[in-house]
C-alpha positions as a LaTeX table, in Angstrom:
\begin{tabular}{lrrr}
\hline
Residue & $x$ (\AA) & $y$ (\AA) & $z$ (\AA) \\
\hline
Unk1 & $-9.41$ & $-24.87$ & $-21.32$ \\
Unk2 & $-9.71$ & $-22.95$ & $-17.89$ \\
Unk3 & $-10.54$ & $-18.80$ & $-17.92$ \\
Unk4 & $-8.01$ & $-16.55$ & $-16.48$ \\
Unk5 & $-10.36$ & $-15.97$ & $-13.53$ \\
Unk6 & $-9.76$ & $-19.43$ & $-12.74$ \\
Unk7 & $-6.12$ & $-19.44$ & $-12.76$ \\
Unk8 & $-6.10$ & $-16.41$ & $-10.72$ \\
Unk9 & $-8.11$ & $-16.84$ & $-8.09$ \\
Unk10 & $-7.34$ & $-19.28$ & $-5.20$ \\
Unk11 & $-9.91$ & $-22.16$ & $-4.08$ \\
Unk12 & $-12.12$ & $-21.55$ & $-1.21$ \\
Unk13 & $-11.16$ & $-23.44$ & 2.25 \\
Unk14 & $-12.18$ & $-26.64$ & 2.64 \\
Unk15 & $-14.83$ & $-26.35$ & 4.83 \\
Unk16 & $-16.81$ & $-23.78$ & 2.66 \\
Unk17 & $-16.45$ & $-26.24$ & 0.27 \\
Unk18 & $-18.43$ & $-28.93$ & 1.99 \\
Unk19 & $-15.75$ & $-30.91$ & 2.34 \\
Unk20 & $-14.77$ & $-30.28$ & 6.07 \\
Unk21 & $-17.64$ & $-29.17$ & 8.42 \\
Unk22 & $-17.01$ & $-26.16$ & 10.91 \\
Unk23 & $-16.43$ & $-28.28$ & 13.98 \\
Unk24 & $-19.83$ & $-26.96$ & 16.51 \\
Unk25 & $-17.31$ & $-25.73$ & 19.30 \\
Unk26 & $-15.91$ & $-22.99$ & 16.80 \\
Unk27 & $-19.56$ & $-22.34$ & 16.31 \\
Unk28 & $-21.00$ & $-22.65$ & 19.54 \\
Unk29 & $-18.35$ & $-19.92$ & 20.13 \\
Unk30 & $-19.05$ & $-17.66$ & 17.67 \\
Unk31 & $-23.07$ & $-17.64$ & 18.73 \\
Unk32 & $-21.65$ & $-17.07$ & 22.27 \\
Unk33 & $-19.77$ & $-14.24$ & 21.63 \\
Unk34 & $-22.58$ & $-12.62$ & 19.19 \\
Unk35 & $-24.99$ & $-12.81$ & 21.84 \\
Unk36 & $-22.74$ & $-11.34$ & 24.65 \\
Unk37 & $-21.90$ & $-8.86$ & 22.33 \\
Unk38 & $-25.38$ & $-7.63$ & 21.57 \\
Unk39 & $-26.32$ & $-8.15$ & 25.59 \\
Unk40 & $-23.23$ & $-5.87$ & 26.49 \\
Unk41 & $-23.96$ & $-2.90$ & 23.37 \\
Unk42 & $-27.82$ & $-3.31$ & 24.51 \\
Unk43 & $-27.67$ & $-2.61$ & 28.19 \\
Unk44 & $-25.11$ & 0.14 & 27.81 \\
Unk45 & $-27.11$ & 1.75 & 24.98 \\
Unk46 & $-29.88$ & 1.64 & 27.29 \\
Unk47 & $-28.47$ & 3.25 & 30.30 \\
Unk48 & $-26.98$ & 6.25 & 28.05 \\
Unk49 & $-30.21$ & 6.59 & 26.53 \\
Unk50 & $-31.76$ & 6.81 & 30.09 \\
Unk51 & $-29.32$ & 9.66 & 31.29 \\
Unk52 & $-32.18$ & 12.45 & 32.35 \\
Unk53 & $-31.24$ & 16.25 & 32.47 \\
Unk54 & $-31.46$ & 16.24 & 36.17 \\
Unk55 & $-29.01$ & 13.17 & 36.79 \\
Unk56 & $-26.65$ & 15.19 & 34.34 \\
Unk57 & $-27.19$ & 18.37 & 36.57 \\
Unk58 & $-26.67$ & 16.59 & 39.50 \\
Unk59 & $-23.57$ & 14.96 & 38.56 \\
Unk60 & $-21.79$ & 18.58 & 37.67 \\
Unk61 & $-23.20$ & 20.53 & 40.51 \\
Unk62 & $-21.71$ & 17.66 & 42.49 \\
Unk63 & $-18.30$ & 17.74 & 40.93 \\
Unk64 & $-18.49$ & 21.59 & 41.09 \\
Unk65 & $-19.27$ & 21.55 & 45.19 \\
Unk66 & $-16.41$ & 18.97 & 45.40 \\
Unk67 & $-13.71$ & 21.25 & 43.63 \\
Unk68 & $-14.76$ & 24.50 & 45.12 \\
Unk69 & $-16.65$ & 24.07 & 48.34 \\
Unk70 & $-19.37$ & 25.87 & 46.93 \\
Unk71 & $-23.22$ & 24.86 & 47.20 \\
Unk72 & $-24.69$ & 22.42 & 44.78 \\
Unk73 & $-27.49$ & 25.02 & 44.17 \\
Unk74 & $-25.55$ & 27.62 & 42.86 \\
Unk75 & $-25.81$ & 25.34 & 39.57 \\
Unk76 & $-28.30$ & 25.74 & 36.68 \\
Unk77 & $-28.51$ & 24.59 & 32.93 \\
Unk78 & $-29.10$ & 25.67 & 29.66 \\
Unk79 & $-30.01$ & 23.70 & 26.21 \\
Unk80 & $-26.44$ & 23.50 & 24.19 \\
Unk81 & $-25.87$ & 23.21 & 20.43 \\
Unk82 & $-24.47$ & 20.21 & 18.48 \\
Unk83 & $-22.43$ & 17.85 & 20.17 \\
Unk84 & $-22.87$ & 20.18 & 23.58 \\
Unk85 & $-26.63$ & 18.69 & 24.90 \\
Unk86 & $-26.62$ & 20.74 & 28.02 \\
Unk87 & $-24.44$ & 23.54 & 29.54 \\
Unk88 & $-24.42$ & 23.19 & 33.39 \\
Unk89 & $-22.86$ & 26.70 & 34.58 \\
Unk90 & $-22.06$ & 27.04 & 38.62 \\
Unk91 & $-21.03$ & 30.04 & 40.69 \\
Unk92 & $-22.32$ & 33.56 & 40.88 \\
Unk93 & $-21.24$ & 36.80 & 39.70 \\
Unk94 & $-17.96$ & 36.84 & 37.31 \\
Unk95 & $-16.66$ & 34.04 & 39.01 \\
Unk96 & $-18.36$ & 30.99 & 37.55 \\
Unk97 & $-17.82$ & 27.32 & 35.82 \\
Unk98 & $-19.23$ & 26.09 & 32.81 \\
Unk99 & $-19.73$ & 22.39 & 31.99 \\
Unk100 & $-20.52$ & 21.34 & 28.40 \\
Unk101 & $-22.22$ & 18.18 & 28.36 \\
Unk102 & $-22.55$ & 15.30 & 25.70 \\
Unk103 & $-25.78$ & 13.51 & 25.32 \\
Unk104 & $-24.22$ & 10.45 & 27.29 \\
Unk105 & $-23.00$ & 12.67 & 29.90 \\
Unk106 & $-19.32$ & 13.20 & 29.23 \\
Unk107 & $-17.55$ & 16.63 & 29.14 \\
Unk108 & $-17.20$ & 18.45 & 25.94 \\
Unk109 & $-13.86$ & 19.10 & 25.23 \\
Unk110 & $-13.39$ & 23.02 & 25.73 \\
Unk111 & $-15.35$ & 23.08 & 28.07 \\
Unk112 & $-15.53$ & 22.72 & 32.17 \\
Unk113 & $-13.03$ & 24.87 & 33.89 \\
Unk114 & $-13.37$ & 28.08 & 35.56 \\
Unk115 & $-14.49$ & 31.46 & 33.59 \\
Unk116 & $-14.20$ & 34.95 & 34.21 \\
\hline
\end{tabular}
């Protein structure tokens, strides 16, 4: 006399049965696309991880030189807090901009934009 549990539940697909084998293109595929996954997550971990403070600096002051004509050195940077890693501020005086900066380099939302 069969359990309930066997009545309810459905049989497993052939294959995982034994009785068909996964054909080796379907998983030739799937090793293919596990590896070019991990290649692709690995190199672009890598090159966030390898974002330096300066690079970061650079990249603002550049933006900010761009937008407002003014020099690239008129830019400094301060540690942030939580998801801000670094807050790049340009301009002198009460005319100013302020750039908070992610860990991989991105703007902050809230931040960026002039201040007075």
């Amino acid at each position: 006399m069969p359990h309930d549990r066997d009545r309810l539940m459905r049989p497993a697909p052939r294959f995982l049965q034994g009785g068909i084998p996964l054909p080796k293109s379907v998983l030739w595929m799937i090793v293919g696309l596990s590896l070019c996954a991990g290649v692709l997550g690995f190199s672009l971990g890598r090159d966030i991880a390898a974002l330096s403070e300066t690079e970061a600096i650079a990249a603002y002051a550049t933006i900010y030189a761009q937008d407002t004509g003014g020099d690239i050195s008129d830019c400094a940077a301060i540690p942030g807090n939580g998801a801000v890693w670094l807050i790049v501020r340009c301009g002198t005086g009460a005319a100013f901009r302020s750039y908070r900066v992610a860990r991989d380099g991105g703007l902050v939302k809230g931040g960026g934009g002039p201040s007075a």
